[in-house]
C-alpha positions in Angstrom: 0.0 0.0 0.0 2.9 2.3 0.7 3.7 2.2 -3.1 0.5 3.4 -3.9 0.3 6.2 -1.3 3.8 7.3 -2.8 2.4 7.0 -6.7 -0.7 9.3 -5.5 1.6 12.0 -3.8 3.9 11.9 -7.3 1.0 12.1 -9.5 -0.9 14.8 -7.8 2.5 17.4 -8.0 3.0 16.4 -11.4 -0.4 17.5 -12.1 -1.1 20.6 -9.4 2.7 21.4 -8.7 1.7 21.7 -5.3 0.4 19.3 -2.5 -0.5 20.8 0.8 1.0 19.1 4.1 -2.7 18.4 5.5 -3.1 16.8 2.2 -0.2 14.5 2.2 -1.3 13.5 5.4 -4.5 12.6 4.4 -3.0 10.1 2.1 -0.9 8.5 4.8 -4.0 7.9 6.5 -6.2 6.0 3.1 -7.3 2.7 3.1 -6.4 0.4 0.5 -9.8 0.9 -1.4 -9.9 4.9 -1.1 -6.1 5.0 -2.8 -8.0 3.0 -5.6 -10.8 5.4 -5.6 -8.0 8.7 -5.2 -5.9 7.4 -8.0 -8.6 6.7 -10.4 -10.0 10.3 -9.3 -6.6 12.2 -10.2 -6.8 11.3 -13.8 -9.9 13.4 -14.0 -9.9 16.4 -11.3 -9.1 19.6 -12.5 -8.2 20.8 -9.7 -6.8 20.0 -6.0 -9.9 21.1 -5.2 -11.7 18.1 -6.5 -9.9 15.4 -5.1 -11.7 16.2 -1.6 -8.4 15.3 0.1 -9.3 17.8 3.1 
């Protein structure tokens, strides 16, 4: 599961540049099933905004 919480964290600063600390934490803290659901969603959010990592 690490690999994927590291892959989510890569691919959201590729994409927004910029990933908030509260926001990596959040990921540290995803079940397995959620970092499915969060790396399908990064592929389509526009924004950080719409991940709804808060």
């Amino acid at each position: 599961m690490e690999g994927k919480r590291i892959a989510l964290v890569q691919l959201l600063t590729i994409k927004f540049d910029m990933v908030p600390d509260a926001m990596r934490a959040r990921v540290q803290s995803l079940s397995h099933d959620e970092l499915d659901t969060y790396l399908k969603r990064v592929l389509s959010a526009e924004t950080l905004e719409e991940m709804d990592l808060s």
